[in-house]
C-alpha positions as MATLAB code, in Angstrom:
seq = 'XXXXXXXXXXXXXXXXXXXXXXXXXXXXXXXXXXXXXXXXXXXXXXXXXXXXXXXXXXXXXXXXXXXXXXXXXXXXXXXXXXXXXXXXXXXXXXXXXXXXXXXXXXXXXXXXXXXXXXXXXXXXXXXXXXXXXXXXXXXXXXXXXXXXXXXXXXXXXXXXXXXXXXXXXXXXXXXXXXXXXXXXXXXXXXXXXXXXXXXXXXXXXXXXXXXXXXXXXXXXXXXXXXXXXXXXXXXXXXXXXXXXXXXXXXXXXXXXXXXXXXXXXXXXXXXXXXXXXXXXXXXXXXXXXXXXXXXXXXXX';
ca = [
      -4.041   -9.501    7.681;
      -7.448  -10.203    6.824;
      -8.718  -12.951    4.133;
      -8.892  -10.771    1.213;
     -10.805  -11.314   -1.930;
      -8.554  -10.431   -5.297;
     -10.193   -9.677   -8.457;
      -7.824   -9.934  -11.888;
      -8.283   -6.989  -14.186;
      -6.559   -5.627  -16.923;
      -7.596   -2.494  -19.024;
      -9.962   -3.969  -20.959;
     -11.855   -5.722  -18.085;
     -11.790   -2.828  -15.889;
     -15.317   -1.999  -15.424;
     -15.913   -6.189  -14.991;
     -13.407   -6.201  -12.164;
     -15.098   -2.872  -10.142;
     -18.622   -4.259  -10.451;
     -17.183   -7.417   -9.020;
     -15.591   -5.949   -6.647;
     -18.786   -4.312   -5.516;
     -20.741   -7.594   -6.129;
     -18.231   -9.120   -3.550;
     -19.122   -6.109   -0.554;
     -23.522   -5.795   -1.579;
     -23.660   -9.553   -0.681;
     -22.033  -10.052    2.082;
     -22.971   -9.581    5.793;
     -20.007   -9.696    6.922;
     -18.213   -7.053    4.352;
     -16.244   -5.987    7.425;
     -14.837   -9.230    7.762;
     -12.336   -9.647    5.073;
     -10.740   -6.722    2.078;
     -11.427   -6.880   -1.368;
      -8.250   -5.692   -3.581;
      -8.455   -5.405   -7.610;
      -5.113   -6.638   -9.163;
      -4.267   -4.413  -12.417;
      -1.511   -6.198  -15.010;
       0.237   -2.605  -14.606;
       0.981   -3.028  -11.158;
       2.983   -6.234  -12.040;
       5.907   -5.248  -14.528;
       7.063   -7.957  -15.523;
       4.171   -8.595  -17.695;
       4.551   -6.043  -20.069;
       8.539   -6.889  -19.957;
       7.753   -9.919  -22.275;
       5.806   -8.136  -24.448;
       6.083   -9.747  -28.270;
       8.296  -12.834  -26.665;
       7.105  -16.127  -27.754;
       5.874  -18.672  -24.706;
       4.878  -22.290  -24.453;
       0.966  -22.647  -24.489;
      -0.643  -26.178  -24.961;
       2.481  -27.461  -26.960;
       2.790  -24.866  -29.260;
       4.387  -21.191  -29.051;
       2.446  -18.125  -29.140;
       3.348  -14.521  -28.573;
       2.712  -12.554  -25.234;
       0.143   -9.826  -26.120;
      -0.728   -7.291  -22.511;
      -3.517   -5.761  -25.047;
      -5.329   -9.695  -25.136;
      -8.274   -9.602  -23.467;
      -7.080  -11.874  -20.774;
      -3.459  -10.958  -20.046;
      -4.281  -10.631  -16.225;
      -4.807  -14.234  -16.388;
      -1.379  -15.363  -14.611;
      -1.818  -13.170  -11.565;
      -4.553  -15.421  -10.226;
      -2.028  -17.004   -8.601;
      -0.349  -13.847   -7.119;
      -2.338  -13.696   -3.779;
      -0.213  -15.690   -1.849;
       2.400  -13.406   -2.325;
       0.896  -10.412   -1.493;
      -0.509  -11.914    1.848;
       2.725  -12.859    2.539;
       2.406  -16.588    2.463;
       0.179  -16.483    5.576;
      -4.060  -16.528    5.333;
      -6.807  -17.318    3.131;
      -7.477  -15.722   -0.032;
     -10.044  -16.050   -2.676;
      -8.972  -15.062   -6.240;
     -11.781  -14.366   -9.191;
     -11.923  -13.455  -12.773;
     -12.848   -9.791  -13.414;
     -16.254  -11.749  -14.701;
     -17.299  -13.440  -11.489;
     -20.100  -11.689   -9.655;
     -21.327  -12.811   -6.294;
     -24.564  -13.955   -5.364;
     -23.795  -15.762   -2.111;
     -22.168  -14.403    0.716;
     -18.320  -15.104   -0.149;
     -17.449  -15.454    4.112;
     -19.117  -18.749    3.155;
     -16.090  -19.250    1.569;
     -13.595  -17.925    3.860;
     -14.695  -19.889    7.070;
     -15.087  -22.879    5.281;
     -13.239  -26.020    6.328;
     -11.039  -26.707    3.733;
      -9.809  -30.564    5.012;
      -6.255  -29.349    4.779;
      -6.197  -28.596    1.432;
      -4.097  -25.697   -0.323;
      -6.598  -25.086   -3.024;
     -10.463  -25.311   -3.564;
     -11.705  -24.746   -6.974;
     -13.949  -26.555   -9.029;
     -13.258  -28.856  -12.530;
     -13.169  -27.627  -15.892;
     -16.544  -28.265  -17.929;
     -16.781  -30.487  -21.407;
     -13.482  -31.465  -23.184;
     -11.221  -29.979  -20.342;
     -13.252  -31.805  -17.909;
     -12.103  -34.891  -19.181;
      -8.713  -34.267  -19.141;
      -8.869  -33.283  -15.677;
      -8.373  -30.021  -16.072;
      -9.366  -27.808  -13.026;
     -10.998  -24.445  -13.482;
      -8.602  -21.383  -11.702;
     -11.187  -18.756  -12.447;
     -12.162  -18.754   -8.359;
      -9.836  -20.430   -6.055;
     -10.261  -20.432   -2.581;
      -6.304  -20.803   -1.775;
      -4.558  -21.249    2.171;
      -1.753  -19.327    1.787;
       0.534  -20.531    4.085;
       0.827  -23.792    2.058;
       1.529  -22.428   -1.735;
       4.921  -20.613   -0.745;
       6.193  -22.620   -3.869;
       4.187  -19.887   -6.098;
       6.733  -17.469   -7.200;
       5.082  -16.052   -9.976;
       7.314  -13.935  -11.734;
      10.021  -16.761  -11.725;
       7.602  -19.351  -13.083;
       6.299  -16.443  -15.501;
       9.616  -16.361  -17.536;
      10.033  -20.667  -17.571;
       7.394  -20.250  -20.284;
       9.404  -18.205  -22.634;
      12.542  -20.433  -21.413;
       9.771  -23.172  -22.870;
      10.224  -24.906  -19.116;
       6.648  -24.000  -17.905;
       3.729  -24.553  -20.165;
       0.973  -21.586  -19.360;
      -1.774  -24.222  -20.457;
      -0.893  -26.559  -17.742;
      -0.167  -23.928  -15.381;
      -3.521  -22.574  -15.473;
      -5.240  -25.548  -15.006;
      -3.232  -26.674  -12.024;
      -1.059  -29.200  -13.752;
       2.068  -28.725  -11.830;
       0.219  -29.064   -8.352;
      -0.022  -32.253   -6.081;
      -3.546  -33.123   -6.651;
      -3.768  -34.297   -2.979;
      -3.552  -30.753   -1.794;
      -6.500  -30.053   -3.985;
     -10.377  -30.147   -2.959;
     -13.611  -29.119   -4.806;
     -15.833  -26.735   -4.121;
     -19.693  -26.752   -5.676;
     -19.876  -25.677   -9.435;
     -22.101  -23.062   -8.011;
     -19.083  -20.912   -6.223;
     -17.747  -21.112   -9.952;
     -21.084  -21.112  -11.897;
     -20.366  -21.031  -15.754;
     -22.834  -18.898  -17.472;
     -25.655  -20.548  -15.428;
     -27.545  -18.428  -12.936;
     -30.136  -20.419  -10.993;
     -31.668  -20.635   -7.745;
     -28.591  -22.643   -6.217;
     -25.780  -19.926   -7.730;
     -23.337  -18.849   -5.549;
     -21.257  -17.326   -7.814;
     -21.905  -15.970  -11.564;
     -18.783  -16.286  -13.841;
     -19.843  -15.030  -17.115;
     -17.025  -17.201  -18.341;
     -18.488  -17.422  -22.419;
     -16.023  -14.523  -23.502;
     -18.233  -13.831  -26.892;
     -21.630  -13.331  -24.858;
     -20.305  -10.926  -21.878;
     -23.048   -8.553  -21.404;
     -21.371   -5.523  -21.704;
     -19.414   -5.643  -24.643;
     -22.490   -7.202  -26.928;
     -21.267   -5.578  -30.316;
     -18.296   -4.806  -30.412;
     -15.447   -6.747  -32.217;
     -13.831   -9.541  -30.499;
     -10.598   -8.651  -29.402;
      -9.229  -12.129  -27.324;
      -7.487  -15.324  -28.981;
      -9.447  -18.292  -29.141;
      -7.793  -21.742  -27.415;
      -5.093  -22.785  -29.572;
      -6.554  -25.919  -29.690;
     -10.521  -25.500  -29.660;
     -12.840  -28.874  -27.961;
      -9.338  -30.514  -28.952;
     -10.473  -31.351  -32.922;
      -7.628  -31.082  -34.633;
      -8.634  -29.550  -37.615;
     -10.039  -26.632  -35.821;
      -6.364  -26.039  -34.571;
      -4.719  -26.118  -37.651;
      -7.182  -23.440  -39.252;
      -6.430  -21.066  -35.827;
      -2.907  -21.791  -36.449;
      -3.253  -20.582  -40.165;
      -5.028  -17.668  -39.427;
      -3.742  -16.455  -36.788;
      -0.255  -16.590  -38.286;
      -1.293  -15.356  -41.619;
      -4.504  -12.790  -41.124;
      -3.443  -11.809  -37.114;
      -5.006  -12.439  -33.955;
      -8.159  -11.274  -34.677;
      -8.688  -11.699  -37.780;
     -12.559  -13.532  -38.551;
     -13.261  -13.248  -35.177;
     -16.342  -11.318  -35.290;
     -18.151   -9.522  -32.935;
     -19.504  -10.243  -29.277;
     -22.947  -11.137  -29.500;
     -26.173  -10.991  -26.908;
     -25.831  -13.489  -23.978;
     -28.924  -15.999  -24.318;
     -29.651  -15.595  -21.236;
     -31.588  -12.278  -20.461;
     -31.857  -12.837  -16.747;
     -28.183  -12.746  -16.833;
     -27.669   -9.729  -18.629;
     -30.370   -8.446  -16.490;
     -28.440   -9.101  -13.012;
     -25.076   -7.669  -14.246;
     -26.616   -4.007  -15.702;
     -28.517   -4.566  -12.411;
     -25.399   -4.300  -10.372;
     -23.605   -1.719  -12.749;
     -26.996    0.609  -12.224;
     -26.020    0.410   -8.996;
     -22.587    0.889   -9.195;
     -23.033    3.809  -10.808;
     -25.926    5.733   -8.669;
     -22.601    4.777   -5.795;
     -20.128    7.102   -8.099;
     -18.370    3.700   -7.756;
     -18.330    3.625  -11.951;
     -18.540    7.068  -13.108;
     -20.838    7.865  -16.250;
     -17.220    9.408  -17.542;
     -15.593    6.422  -17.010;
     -18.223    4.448  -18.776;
     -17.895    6.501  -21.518;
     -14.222    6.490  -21.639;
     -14.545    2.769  -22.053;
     -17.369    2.769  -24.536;
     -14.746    5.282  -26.821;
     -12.045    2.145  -26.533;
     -14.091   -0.369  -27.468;
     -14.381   -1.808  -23.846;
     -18.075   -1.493  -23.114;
     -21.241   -1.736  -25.839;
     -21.981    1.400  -26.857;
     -25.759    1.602  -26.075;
     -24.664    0.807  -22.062;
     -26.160    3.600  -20.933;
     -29.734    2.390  -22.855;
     -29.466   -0.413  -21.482;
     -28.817    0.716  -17.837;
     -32.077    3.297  -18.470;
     -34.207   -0.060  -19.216;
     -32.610   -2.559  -16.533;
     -34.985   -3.348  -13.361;
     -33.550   -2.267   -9.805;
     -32.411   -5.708   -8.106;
     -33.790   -6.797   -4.989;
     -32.667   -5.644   -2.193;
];
């Protein structure tokens, strides 16, 4: 099998997760070298079998939503499954567009580590919390990820999806770190390897438009600022004073993603149909197709 890339997507990130996808195959000279394979939450079923079921997250229950923003979340760690326990893999976020050649990644030498990924940034940091947004992951050596198993422990309250995701429950010895820049959080400079648009509010493409994913249950870890989400998410709903997504404040940003999705539609790889389908559900800003007319062809 060859080292495959896998993108998370859901239905709200599906446009994300394509131009990603693309991203991964445009900057790469050796495309023929490894797969790229989008994971949808409907291919997994036992997502959507929890549906309204309270689960553990960061000490505190909250209820399993597949219309969040992020439900694909968990299947990041998936791909060792679906290689069969045998390989490399690298997993992204639907929001993580290379820049780099991602074989740099593959034919790395990994020290004998499991995982590569890089730390959290600010309060997380601190905590040592790792960031599972891009993982470069051997296989062979994470047979203990049984997903759908370790799925349900969090509405048994065994398995807290906090922890989880940030790699608690691993041997940190069988962790390395990579370079921010294979994991580079809304920073796009010279050195970026990889662009993870991570800033959910500012995503490029859905500038506008309400915000429709929960907030950390307990935001930069200020306590007061928990108790208030607590209060209104329980009394108003899970959107409730959220707002809207606003303009990324970086334009050169902005700029590179239309850049690719220009492209990705002259391909037919995102239809204009599908673009408007999305725009219709609140998925994409609804002046995309203004914004593609103004963007700049990238370099070559």
């Amino acid at each position: 099998m060859k080292p495959t890339v896998f993108i998370q997507t859901n239905h709200k990130q599906i446009v994300g997760a394509l131009v990603a996808e693309y991203s991964m195959r445009r900057n790469s000279r050796h495309a023929d070298q490894f797969d790229v394979r989008i994971m949808h939450t409907k291919d997994f079923p036992f997502l959507a079998s929890r549906e309204g079921q309270a689960y553990l997250r960061d000490g505190v229950t909250r209820k399993w939503r597949m219309d969040d923003l992020q439900s694909f979340t968990l299947t990041r760690f998936m791909p060792p499954e679906l290689m069969g326990y045998q390989g490399r893999a690298v997993v992204v976020d639907p929001d993580v567009f290379a820049i780099a050649d991602v074989w740099e990644l593959f034919s790395r030498d990994m020290e004998g580590a499991a995982i590569m990924c890089r730390p959290r940034s600010g309060y997380k940091e601190k905590r040592g919390v790792l960031a599972t947004s891009v993982m470069l992951l051997d296989c062979a050596k994470l047979s203990h990820w049984q997903v759908e198993r370790q799925f349900n422990e969090m509405f048994e309250m065994k398995r807290d999806y906090a922890k989880w995701i940030g790699l608690g429950y691993e041997d940190r010895a069988t962790i390395k770190l990579f370079e921010n820049e294979w994991n580079d959080f809304d920073k796009l400079t010279p050195q970026t390897k990889m662009l993870h648009l991570t800033k959910r509010k500012t995503q490029p493409w859905k500038t506008g438009l309400p915000v429709d994913f929960m907030p950390p249950e307990r935001p930069s870890g200020i306590p007061l600022l928990f108790w208030i989400n607590q209060v209104r998410r329980r009394v108003f709903g899970d959107y409730a004073f959220l707002g809207h997504y606003v303009p990324h404040p970086d334009p050169n940003q902005e700029r590179f993603f239309f850049g690719l999705l220009r492209e990705c539609v002259d391909q037919g790889i995102v239809t204009e149909d599908l673009l408007r389908q999305e725009m219709q559900q609140n998925h994409v800003r609804h002046d995309a197709f203004a914004v593609l007319d103004r963007t700049a062809p990238l370099a070559a």
